[in-house]
N, C-alpha and C positions, 0 to 999 in steps of 0.2 A: 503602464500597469506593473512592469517587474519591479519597479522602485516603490511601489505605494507598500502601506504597514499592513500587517495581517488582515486587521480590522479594516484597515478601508477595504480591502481586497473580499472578508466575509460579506461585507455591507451592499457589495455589488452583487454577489452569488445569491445573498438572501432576496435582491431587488430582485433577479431573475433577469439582470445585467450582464451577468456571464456563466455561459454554459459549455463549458470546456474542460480538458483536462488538466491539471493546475503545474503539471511541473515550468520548471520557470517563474513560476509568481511568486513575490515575495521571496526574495532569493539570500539565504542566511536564514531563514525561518523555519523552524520543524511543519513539515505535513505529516499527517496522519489517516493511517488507516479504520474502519470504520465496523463493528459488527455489534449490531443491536438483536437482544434475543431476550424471550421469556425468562421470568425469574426461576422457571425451575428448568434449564437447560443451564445457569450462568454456571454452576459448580463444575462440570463438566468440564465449560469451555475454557472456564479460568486454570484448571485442570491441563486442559489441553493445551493451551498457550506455556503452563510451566516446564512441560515435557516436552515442546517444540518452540524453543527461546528466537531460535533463528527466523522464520516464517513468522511466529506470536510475537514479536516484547513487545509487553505492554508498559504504555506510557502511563495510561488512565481508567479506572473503571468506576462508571457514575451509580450509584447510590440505587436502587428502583424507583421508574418513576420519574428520575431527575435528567435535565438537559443541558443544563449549563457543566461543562467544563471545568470546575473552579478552580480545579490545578494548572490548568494546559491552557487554556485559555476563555480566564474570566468574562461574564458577558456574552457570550457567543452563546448560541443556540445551536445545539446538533443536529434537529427536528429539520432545519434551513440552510443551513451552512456550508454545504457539500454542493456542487455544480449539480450531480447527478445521482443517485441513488438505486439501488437495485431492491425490490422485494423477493424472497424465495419463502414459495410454499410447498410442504412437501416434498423436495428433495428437487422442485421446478423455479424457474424463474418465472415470476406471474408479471411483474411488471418494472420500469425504470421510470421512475419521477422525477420532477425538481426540488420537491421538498416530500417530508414523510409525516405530515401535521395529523390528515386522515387516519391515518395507523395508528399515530401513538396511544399507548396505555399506560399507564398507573405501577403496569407488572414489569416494564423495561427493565433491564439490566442492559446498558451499556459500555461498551469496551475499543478505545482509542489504542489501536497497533502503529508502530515503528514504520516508517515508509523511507525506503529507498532514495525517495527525492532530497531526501535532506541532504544526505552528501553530497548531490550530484554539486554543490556550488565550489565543496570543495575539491574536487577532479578541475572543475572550470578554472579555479583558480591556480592549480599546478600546470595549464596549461594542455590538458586533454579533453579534447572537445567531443562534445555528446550531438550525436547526430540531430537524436530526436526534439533537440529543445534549439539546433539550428533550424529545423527545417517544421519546425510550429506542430508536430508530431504526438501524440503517446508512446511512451517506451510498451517496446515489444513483450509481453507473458506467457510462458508456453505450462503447460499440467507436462508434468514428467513422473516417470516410472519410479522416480523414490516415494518410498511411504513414510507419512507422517507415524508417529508414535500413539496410537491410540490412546482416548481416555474418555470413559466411560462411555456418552452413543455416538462420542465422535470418532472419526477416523476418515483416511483420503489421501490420495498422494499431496505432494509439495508443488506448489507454482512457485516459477521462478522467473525474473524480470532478464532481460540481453541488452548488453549495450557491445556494439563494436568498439574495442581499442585497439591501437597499434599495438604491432609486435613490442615494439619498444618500450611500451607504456604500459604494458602489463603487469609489471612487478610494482611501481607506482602507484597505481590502482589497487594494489590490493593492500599494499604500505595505508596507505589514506584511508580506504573506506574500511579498515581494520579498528580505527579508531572508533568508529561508531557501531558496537555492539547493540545499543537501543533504537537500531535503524536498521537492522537484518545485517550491518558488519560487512567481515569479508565473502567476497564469492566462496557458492557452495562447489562453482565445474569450471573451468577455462578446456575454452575449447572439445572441437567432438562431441557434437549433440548429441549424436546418436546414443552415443557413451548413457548417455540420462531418460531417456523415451524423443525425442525430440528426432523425427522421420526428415521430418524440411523445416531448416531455418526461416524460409520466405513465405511459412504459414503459422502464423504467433494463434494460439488459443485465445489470448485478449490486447489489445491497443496495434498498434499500427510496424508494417514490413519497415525494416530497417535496412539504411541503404550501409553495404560495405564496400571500402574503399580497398586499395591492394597491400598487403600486409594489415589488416587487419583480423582479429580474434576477436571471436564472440566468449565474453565473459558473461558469466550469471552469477546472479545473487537471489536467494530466497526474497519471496516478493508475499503481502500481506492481503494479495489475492487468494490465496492459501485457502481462508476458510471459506470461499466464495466453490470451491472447489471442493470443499468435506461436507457443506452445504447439499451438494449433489449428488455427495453418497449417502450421507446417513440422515438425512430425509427431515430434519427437527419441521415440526409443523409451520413456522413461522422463525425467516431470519432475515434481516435488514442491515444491507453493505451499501456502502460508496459503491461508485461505477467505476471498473477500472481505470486507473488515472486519474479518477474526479475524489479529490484527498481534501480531509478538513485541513486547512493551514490554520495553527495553533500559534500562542505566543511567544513559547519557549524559542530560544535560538541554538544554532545550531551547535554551535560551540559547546554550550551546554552540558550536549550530550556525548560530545567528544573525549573519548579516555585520555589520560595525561601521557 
């Protein structure tokens, strides 16, 4: 499965072949995050993603109405595409499906956010190894005490992703995934959770405990769980995410999006 091409890999999500969280898969390839909303909440959030670049970049915002990708990945269907999906009503999580067919309207405005996984291949390739894609895992997201930058009914603190690195591989890490600004970039904390709202590292708000080895730091980067999180505060009647970790993999590759 990590060597198949986007498309083969949507083709299985769509069959309802695979229901997992995607990092690892198609590895060189951008994933993406996921927030579909009413045509009169879009101005806001587009709003709010310019004012919060790190947690928001947006890669894509589809048309109202429209499902296909045409920039990020021709073809593909948003509606299906995704392993897992989350509905929020009122400011609640109502339900998690495998597709959101049922839902759809006419009024959509959707919007494809930056996801962390896309660097992770290149840390792999510098030789620093990520727990949660050895041990078949979701990387770890915790809600922290930073607050996003309001814009207009939005607002919420920041979720941010952990990955354990070695002491030694810290500066590396941050070298590399600096280069991808349209993927949340460099970490927002190294180290000292506490420092950010974070009480126990071995209690993630969303995906799975990560195991640490001896001389390892928990590094964080703003994660595109974010609006699943502002979602909960400011209540929009109707908003539709990916399930943490369960990301559209798009065509673009990673490179791509890597600054010079």
């Amino acid at each position: 499965m990590q060597n198949e091409s986007p498309k083969d890999v949507r083709k299985q999500i769509r069959q309802g072949k695979l229901i997992r969280p995607t990092c690892g898969l198609a590895p060189g390839f951008t994933q993406a995050n996921l927030v579909v909303l009413p045509k009169a909440y879009a101005f806001d959030f587009l709003l709010f993603c310019q004012r919060n670049p790190k947690p928001c970049p947006v890669l894509e915002v589809l048309e109202a109405g429209k499902y296909e990708p045409v920039l990020t990945a021709p073809a593909a269907d948003i509606r299906t595409d995704i392993p897992l999906y989350r509905v929020y009503k009122d400011g609640k999580l109502a339900a998690e499906v495998p597709d959101i067919k049922k839902y759809w309207s006419s009024d959509f405005v959707s919007f494809l956010l930056g996801c962390s996984f896309t660097f992770e291949t290149a840390l792999l390739r510098a030789g620093i190894a990520l727990r949660h894609i050895a041990e078949g895992k979701n990387v770890p997201m915790f809600i922290t005490n930073i607050a996003n930058i309001p814009a207009g009914m939005f607002r919420g603190p920041l979720v941010v992703s952990m990955r354990p690195i070695p002491t030694d591989k810290v500066v590396k890490a941050v070298q590399i995934t600096s280069r991808y600004p349209s993927v949340h970039g460099a970490p927002v904390h190294i180290g000292e959770p506490e420092k950010i709202g974070i009480a126990d590292i071995a209690k993630p708000d969303y995906g799975d405990i990560a195991v640490f080895k001896e001389n390892d730091v928990p590094v964080f980067w703003a994660c595109g769980v974010t609006p699943q999180a502002v979602a909960l505060e400011s209540k929009p009647s109707l908003m539709i995410t990916h399930s943490p970790g369960h990301m559209f993999i798009t065509d673009l590759r990673d490179d791509e999006l890597a600054a010079l």
